[in-house]
ChimeraX commands (.cxc) that place a marker at each C-alpha (Angstrom):
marker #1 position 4.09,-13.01,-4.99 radius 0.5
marker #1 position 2.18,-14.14,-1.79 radius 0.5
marker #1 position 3.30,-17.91,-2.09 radius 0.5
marker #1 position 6.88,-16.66,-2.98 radius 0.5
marker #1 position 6.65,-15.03,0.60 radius 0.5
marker #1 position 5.33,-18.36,2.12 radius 0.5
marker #1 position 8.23,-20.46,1.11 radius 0.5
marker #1 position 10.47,-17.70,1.60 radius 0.5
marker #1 position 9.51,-18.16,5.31 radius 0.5
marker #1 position 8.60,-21.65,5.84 radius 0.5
marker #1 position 12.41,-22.18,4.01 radius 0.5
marker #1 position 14.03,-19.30,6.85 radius 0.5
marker #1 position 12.40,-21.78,9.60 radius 0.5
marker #1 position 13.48,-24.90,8.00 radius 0.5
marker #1 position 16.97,-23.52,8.05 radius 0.5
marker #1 position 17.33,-21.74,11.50 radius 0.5
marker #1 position 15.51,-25.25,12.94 radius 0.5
marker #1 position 18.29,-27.37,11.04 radius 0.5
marker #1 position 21.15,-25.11,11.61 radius 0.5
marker #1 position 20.30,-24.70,15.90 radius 0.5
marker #1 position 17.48,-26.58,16.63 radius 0.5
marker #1 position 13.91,-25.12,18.74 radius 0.5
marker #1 position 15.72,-22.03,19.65 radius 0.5
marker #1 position 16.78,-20.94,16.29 radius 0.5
marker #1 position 13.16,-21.98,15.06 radius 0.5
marker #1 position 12.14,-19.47,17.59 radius 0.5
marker #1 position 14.68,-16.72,16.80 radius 0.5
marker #1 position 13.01,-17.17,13.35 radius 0.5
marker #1 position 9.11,-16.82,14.23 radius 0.5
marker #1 position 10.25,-13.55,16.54 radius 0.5
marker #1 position 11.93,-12.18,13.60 radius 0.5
marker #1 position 8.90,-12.96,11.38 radius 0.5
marker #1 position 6.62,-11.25,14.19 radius 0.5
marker #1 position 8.95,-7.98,14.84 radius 0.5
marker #1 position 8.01,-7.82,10.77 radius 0.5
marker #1 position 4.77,-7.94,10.78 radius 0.5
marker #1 position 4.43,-5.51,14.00 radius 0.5
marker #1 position 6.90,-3.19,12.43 radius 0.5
marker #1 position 5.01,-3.28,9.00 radius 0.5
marker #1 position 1.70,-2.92,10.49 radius 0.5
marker #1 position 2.56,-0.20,12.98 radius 0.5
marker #1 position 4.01,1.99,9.12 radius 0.5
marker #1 position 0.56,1.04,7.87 radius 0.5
marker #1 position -1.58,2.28,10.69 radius 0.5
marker #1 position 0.75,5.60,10.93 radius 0.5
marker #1 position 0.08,6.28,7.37 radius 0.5
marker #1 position -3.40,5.38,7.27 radius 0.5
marker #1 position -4.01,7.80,10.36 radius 0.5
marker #1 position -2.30,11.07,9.16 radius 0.5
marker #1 position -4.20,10.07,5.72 radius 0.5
marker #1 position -7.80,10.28,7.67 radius 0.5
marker #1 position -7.13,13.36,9.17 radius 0.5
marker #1 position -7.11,15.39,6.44 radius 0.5
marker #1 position -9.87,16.04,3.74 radius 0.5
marker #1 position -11.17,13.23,1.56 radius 0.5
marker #1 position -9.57,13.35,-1.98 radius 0.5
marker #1 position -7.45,16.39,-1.30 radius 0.5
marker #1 position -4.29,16.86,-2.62 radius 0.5
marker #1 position -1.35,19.85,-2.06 radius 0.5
marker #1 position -0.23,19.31,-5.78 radius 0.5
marker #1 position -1.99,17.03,-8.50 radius 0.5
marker #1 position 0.64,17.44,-10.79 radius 0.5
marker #1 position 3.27,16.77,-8.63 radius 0.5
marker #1 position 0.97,13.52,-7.08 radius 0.5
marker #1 position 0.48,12.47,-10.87 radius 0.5
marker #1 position 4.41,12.81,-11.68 radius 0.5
marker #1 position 4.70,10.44,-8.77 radius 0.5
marker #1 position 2.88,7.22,-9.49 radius 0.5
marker #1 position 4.29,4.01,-11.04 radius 0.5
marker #1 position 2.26,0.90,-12.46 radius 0.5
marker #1 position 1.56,-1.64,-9.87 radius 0.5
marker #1 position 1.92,0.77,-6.95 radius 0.5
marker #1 position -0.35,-0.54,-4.39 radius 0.5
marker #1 position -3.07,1.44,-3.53 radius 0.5
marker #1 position -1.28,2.20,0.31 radius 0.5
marker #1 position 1.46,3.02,-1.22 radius 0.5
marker #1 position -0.39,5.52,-3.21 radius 0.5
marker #1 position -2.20,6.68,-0.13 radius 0.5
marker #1 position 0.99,7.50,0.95 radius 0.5
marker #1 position 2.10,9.22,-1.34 radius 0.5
marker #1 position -0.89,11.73,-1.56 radius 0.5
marker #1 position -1.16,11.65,2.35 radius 0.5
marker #1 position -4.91,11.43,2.00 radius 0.5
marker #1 position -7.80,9.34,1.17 radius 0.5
marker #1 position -9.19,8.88,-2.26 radius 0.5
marker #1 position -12.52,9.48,-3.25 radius 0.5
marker #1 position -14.51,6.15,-4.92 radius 0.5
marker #1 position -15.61,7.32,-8.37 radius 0.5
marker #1 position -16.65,3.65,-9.09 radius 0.5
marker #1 position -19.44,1.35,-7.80 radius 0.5
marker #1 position -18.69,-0.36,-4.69 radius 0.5
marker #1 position -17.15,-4.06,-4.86 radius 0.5
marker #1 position -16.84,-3.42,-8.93 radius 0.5
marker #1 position -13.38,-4.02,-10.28 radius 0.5
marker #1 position -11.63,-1.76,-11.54 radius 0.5
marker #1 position -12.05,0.37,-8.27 radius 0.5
marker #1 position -11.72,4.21,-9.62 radius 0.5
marker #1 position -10.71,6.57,-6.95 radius 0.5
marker #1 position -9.55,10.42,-7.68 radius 0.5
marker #1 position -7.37,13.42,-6.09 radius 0.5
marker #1 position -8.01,16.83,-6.69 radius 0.5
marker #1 position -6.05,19.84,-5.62 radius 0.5
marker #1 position -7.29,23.50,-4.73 radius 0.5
marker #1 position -7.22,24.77,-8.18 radius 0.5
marker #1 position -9.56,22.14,-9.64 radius 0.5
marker #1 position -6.83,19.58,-11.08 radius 0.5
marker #1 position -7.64,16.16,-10.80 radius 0.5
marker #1 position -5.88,13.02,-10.65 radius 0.5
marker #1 position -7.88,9.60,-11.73 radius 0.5
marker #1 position -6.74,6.37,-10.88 radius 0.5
marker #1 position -7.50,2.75,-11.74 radius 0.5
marker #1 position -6.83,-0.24,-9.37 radius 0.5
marker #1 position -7.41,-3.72,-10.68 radius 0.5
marker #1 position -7.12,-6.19,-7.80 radius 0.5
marker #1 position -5.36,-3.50,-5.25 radius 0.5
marker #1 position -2.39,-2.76,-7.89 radius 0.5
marker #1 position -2.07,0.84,-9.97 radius 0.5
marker #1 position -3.26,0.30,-13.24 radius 0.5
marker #1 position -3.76,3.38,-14.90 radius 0.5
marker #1 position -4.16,6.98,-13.96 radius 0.5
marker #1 position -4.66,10.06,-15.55 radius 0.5
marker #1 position -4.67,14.22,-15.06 radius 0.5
marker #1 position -7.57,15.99,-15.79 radius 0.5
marker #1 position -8.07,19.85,-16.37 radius 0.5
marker link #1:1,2 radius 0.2
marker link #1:2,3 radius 0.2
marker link #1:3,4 radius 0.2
marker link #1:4,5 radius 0.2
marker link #1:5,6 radius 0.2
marker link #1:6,7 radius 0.2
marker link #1:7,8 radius 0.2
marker link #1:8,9 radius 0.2
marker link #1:9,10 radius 0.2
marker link #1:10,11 radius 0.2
marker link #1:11,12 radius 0.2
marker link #1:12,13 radius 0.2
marker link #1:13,14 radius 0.2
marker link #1:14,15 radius 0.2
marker link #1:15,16 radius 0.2
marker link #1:16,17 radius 0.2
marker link #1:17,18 radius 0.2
marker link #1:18,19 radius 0.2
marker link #1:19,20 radius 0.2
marker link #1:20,21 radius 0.2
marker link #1:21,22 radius 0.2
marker link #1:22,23 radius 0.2
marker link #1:23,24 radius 0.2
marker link #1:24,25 radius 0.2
marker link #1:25,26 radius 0.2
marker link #1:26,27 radius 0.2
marker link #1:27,28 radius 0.2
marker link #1:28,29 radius 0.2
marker link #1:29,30 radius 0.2
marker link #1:30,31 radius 0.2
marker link #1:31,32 radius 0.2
marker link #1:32,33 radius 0.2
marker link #1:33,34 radius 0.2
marker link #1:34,35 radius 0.2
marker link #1:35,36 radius 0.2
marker link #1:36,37 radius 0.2
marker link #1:37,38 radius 0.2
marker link #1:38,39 radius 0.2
marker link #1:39,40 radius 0.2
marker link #1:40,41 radius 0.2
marker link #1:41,42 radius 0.2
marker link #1:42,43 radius 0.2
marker link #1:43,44 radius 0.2
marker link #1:44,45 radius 0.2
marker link #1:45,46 radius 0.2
marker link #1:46,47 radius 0.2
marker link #1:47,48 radius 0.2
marker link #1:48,49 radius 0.2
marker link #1:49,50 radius 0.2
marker link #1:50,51 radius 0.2
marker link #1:51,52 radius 0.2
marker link #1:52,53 radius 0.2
marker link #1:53,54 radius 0.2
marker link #1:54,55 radius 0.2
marker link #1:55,56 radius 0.2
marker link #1:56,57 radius 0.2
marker link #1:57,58 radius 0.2
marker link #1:58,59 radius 0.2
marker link #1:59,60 radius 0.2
marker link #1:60,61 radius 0.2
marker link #1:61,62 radius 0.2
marker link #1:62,63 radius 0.2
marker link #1:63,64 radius 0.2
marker link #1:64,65 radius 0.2
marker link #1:65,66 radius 0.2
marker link #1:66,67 radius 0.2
marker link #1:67,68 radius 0.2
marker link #1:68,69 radius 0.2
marker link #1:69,70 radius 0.2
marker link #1:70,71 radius 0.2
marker link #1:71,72 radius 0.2
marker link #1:72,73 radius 0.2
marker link #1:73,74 radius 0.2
marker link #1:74,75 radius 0.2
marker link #1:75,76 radius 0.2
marker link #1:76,77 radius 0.2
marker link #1:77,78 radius 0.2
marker link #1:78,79 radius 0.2
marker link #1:79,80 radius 0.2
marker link #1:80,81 radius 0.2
marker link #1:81,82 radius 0.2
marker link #1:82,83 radius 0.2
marker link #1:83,84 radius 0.2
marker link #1:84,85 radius 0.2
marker link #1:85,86 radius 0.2
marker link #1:86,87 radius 0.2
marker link #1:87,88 radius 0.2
marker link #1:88,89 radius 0.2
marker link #1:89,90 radius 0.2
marker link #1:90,91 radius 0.2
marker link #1:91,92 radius 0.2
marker link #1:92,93 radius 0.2
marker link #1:93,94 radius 0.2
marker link #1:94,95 radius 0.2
marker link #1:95,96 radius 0.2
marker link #1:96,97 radius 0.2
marker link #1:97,98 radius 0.2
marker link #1:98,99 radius 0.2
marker link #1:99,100 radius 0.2
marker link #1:100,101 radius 0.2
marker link #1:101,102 radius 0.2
marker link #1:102,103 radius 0.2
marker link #1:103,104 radius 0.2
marker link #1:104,105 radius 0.2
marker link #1:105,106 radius 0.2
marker link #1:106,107 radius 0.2
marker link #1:107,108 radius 0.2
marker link #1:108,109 radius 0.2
marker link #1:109,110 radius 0.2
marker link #1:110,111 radius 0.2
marker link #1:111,112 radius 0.2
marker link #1:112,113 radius 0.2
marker link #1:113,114 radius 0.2
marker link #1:114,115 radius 0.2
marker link #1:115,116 radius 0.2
marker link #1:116,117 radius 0.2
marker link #1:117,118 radius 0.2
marker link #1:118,119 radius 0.2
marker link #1:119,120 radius 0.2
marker link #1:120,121 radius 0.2
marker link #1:121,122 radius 0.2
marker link #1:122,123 radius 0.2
marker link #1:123,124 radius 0.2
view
């Protein structure tokens, strides 16, 4: 996926270079750069509101464990649960393990392999 991006944007630059020359090779870079701003500005939004509230918290866990899909990244299941996960598993051990619970005791497991959504599963 990551090298698919690379040619995706080394082949953007190639053509706005060969279609107008330096400036379109720099219309092409400040696209590439409002991107990544844009993209990282989302991330450090969520990733704020997330900290704010308590670790491994959760309004629903049902509802948060109707919502996940295989190979969700983990930010975009931070999102999702608009809080941090608590680690379940052993620090730089793959799978990382992380789990939700909400108010009434309901918690949501979930296994990463490699940052993707691997498994998960609700437990009474």
């Amino acid at each position: 996926m990551r090298g698919g991006v690379a040619v995706v944007v080394l082949g953007g630059g190639f053509l706005a270079y060969r279609a107008y020359g330096w400036p379109g090779l720099a219309l092409a870079a400040g696209a590439l750069v409002m991107w990544v701003l844009l993209h990282m500005s989302r991330m450090l939004l969520m990733l704020r509101r997330a900290a704010n509230r308590p670790v491994g918290l959760v309004e629903s866990a049902v509802m948060f464990h109707a919502s996940l899909h295989r190979a969700m990244t983990l930010l975009q299941v931070l999102a999702i649960s608009r809080s941090l996960g608590q680690r379940v598993s052993v620090e730089d051990e793959q799978p990382e393990i992380y789990q939700w619970r909400d108010v009434a005791g309901t918690v949501v497991r979930c296994t990463f392999k490699q940052g993707k959504l691997r498994a998960w599963k609700l437990l009474r």
